[in-house]
N, C-alpha and C positions, 0 to 999 in steps of 0.2 A: 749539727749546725746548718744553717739555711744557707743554699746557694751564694756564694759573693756578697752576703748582708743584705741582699735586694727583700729578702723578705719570705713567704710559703707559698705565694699564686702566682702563676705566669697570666699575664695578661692573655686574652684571647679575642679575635676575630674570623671572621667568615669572610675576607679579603684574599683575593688569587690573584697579585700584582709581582712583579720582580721585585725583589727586596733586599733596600739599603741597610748596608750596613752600617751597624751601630759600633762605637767605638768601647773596647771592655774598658769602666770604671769602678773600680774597687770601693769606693767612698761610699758608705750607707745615706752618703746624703739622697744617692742616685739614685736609692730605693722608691723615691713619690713620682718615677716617671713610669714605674712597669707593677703589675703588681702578679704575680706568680698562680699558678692555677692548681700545681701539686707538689708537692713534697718533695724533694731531689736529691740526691747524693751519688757523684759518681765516685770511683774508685780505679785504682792502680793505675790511673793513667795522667798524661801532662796533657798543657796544649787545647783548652779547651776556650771553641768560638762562639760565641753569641751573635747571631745575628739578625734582625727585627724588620719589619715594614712597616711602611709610612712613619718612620719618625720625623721624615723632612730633612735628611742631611744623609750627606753619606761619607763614608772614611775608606781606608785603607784596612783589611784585618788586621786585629792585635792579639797577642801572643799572652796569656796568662799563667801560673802554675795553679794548678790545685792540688790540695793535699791529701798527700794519698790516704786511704780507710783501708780497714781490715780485710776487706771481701774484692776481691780480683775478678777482674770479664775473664769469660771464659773465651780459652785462643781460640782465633780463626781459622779452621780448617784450609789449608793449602792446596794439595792434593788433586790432584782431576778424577773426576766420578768414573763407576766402570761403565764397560760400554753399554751400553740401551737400543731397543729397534723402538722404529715410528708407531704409537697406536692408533695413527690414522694419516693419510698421506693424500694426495689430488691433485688438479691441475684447475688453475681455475682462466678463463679468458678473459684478457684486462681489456682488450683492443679487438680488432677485426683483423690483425695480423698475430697479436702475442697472444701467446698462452703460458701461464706461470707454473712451475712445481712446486707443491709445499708440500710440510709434513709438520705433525705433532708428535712431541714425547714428552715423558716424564708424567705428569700428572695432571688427571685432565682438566682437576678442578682448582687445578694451582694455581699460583702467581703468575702472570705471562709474561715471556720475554721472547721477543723477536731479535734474533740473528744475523745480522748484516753482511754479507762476506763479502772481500778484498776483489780488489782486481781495478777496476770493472770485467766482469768476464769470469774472476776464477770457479763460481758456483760454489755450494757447499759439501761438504764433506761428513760423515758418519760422526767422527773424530769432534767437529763442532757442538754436539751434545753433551762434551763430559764436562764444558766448564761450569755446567750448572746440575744443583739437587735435584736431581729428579723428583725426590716424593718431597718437594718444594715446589718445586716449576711447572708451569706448562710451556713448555720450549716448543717454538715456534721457528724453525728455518724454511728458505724458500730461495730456490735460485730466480737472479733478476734476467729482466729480459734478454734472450740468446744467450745467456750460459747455463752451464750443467741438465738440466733435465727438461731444463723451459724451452719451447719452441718459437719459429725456428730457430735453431743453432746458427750462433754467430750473425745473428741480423742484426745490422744496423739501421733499420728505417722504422720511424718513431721509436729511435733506442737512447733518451736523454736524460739526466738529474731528474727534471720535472715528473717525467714519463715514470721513472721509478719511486719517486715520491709520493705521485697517486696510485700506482701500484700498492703501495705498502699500505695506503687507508685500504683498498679496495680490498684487500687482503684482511686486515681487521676486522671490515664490516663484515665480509663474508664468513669469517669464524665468532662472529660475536661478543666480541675483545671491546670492553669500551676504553680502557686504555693499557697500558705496557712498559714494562721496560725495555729499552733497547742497550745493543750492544754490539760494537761495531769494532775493525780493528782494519786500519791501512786503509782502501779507497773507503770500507765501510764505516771508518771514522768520520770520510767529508759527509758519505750516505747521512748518518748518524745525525751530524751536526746540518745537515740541511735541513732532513726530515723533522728534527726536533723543532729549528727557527720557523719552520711553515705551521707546525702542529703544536705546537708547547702545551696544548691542553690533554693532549690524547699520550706526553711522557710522562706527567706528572700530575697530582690532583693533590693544592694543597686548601688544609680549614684549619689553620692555627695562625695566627700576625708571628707567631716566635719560634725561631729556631736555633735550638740548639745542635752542636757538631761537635761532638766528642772523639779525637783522631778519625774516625769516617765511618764512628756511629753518629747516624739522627734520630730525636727521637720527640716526642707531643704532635706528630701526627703522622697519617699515612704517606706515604711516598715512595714512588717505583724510580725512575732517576735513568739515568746512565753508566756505562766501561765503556771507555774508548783505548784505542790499543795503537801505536805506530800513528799517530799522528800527521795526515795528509789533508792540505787545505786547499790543495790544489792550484798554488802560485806560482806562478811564470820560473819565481826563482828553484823551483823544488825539481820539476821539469827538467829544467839545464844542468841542474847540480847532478841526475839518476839518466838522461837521454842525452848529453852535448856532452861529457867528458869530464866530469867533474869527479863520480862514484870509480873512474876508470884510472883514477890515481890511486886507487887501493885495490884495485881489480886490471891490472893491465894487461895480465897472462894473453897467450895467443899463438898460434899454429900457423905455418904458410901453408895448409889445406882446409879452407874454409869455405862456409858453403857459396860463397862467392865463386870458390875452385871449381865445385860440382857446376853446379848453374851454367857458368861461361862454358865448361869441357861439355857439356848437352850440347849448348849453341853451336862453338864453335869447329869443334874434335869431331869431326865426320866417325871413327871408329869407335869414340868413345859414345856420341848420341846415336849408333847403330844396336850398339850393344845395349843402351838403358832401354829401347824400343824393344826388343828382344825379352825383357825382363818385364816388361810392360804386354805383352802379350803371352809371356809364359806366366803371370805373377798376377796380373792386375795390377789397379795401379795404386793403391793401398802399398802392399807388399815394394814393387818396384821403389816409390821413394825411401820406405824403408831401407830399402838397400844401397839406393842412388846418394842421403842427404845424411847419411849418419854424420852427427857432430863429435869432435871431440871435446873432453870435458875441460874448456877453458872459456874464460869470460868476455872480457870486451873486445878484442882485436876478431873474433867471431861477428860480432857486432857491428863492429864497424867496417868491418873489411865487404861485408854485403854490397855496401854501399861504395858507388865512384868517389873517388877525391872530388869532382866537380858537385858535389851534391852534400855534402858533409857541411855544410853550414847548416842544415835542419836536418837531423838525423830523424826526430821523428814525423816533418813534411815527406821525407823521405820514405821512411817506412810506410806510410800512408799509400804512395804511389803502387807498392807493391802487396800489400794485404789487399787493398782495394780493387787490384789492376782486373782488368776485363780485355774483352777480345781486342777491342778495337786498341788499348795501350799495348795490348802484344805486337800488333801490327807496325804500332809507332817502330818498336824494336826490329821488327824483320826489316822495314825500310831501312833501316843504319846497317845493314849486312851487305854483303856483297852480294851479288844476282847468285855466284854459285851456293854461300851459305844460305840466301834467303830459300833457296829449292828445300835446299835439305830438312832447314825447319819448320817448310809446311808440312813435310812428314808427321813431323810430332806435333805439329797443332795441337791432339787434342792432350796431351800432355804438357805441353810448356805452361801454358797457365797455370797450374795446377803446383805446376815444378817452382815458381817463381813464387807464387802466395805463400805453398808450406814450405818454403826454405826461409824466408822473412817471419813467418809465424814463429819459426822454431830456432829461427836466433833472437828475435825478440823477447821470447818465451825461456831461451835460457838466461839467458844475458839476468833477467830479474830472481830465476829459480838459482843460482847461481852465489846471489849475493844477498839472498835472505836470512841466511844462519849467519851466525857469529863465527862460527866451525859448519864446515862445508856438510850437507846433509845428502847423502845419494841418492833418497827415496823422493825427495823435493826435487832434487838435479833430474831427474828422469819424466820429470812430469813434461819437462821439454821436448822427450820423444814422441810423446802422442798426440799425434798429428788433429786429434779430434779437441783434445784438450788446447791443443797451441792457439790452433786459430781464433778458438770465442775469445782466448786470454789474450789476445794478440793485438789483434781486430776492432774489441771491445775495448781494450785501454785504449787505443791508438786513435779511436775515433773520438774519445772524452779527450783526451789531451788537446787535440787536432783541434779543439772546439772551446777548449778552455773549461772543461767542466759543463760548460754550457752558463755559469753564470756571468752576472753582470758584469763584474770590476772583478778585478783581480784578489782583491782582498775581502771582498763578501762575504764570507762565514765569519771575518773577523768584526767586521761592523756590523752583525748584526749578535753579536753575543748576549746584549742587554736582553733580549728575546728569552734567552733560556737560562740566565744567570741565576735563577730560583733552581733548577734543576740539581739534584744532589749527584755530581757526576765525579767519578773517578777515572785518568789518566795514567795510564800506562804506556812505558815508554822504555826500550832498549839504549841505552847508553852509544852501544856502537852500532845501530841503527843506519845499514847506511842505504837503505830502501828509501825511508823517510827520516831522513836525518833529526835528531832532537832538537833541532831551532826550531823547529813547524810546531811543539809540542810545547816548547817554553814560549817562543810567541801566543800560543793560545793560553798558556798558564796566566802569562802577564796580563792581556786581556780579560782574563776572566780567574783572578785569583780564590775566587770561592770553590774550584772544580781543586779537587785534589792532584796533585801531580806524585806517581810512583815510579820513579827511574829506578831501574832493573842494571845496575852495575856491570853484569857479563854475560850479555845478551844483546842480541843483532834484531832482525825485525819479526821475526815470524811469531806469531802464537804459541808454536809447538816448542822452544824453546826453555827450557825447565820453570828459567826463573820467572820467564811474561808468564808462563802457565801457572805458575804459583800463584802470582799477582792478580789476576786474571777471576782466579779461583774464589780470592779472597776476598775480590772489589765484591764481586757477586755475593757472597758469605753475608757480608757487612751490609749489603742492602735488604739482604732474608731478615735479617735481625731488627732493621729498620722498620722491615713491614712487621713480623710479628711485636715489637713492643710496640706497635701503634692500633693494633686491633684491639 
């Protein structure tokens, strides 16, 4: 039987515009406005969207059944691929201060997809490979400016949205990529959804006026598309809810020695800042804070306790003061001491700074490692100790927050969705998510109801999570199949 009674031919065009949707009508009258281009029959599945361009109106998606056929899709692989090395890796220099890491794997003549990782600052990881086929892909990751492997570490001067936006072309052009899928998860979702509103031609290349969506197969022409994972839009409200005390209603755990403890007993505890100077001359000073700032493994009251009560109306204005602080705000500090402590603490000059930026790094740093899993992870938890790792992830959020993203209005990725509403994109989403809470992800849903949305029932925010990983797997899966029925 032919399609919906519409007839054997899809209409066709050579139009690359955002595309209204067309409302499903069953009536064969409907058949004299479209006329079919091949054959069609799907199978075992419900839920099937049509939707068209330039017909001059647009609706709301509608929900049809079709009747099932003898011949069933074959399932969607879940699973994360085994581990892979780069077969070819680099740095390239975007600026006259940054220099980028990247690397390729999987296959070189593959499909490409570019890797977006979280943070701002967290860099990528080995791990970040298995969501895709290798002898599919040509996977593409690359840490953004001052994290992981890109130079300098932890810089923030020309470190903004914009700044890694043209990164990500210059990175393209430099591999000879004329366009990609992307795939992004948490800060890499807003990456994601920026980079796509600047560039919508270089995520997508569509030559058909018709598409069809069959649960989150597409299929009558090519299309690479998007995964977005933990949904971050980067609004004022999301901020207050993860930095002012909102996430600290599910997280309140906390210790009366925190690094607030250490920090003040340096300053103030003549015996005790003798003895960290002493560890600091036996040790260096790597070693020394390792031994001076160990945290214990609890959540916010760590967090927040860093900080004075006279300063806790912007926790993260607040952190800022301290990632950021330099000699002369050290000074502000010895001037608040008394002439005898102020002696003691030009001893440790060249320590205190040091002492005060990775003790905020690395409560910052837990505070988020902390509350990423659904079920506490101790290989995540520890990422907070490493003083190297803290500060780009620290630093690097705190200076985007501090700045809004760096975009216009508050709500910007959301106004400008019309941009990439052609884009065949799948969302993914932890249910108890409370990194990026799931409003940020159904706000986007609702905006942009053409983007799939996959809430993941018992799972928190991270990637490595069984079930986003599955998800994850699958978004990807669904897009391999996309391209191969379209070649």
């Amino acid at each position: 039987m032919s399609l919906l009674g519409f007839g054997s031919k899809f209409f066709t065009s050579n139009t690359c515009s955002s595309s209204p949707v067309l409302p499903l009508i069953s009536s064969p009258s409907f058949s004299s406005h479209l006329q079919f281009h091949h054959n069609f029959t799907l199978s075992g599945r419900k839920n099937l969207l049509i939707q068209a361009q330039n017909i001059g109106y647009k609706s709301e998606p509608s929900l049809i059944d079709v009747m099932e056929s003898e011949k069933e899709l074959p399932q969607v692989n879940k699973n994360l691929y085994p581990h892979i090395e780069p077969y070819s890796t680099g740095f390239l220099k975007v600026s006259d201060i940054h220099t980028i890491y990247w690397e390729q794997s999987g296959n070189p003549n593959g499909h490409p997809v570019v890797f977006l990782h979280g943070g701002p600052g967290g860099g990528t990881a080995p791990s970040n490979r298995r969501f895709f086929d290798p002898e599919f892909y040509r996977i593409v990751l690359f840490d953004q400016r001052g994290a992981g492997k890109s130079t300098p570490h932890a810089c923030l001067v020309e470190n903004t949205t914009w700044d890694l936006i043209n990164d990500i072309e210059k990175l393209r052009q430099h591999l000879e990529i004329p366009e990609w899928q992307v795939f992004g998860g948490s800060w890499g979702s807003t990456l994601s959804l920026a980079y796509s509103q600047s560039h919508p031609d270089k995520v997508c290349n569509f030559s058909w006026l018709a598409i069809v969506i069959f649960d989150s197969f597409c299929v009558m022409f090519k299309v690479t598309g998007m995964v977005l994972r933990g949904i971050f839009l980067l609004r004022k409200k999301e901020i207050d809810w993860f930095y002012e005390g909102g996430a600290a209603a599910i997280y309140p755990d906390g210790t009366p020695h925190t690094i607030l403890w250490y920090f003040w007993m340096i300053v103030v505890n003549p015996g005790y800042a003798a003895s960290c100077f002493t560890l600091y001359l036996d040790f260096g000073c790597k070693k020394a804070l390792e031994l001076w700032t160990v945290l214990p493994c609890t959540a916010w009251e760590p967090f927040r306790d860093l900080i004075p009560e006279n300063e806790r109306d912007s926790f993260v204005d607040a952190y800022s003061k301290r990632l950021n602080c330099d000699d002369k705000e050290i000074q502000i500090l010895v001037d608040a001491l008394s002439k005898q402590e102020a002696q003691l603490v030009e001893h440790y000059a060249v320590i205190l700074p040091l002492v005060l930026k990775f003790a905020a790094a690395r409560a910052w740093t837990k505070w988020e490692m902390m509350t990423a899993h659904l079920l506490p992870n101790e290989d995540n938890i520890k990422k907070g100790d490493d003083d190297y790792f803290s500060l780009a992830f620290a630093r690097i959020e705190n200076h985007y927050f501090v700045n809004k993203g760096f975009f216009p209005s508050d709500s910007f990725l959301l106004d400008n969705v019309d941009k990439i509403r052609h884009i065949n994109t799948t969302i993914v989403q932890g249910r108890y998510d409370v990194c990026c809470p799931m409003m940020s992800a159904w706000d986007l849903h609702k905006a942009w109801p053409e983007a799939e949305l996959k809430v993941v029932p018992d799972a928190g925010h991270s990637a490595n999570e069984p079930g986003i990983a599955a998800e994850l797997v699958a978004a990807n899966e669904n897009l391999k199949n996309i391209v191969k029925n379209g070649q």
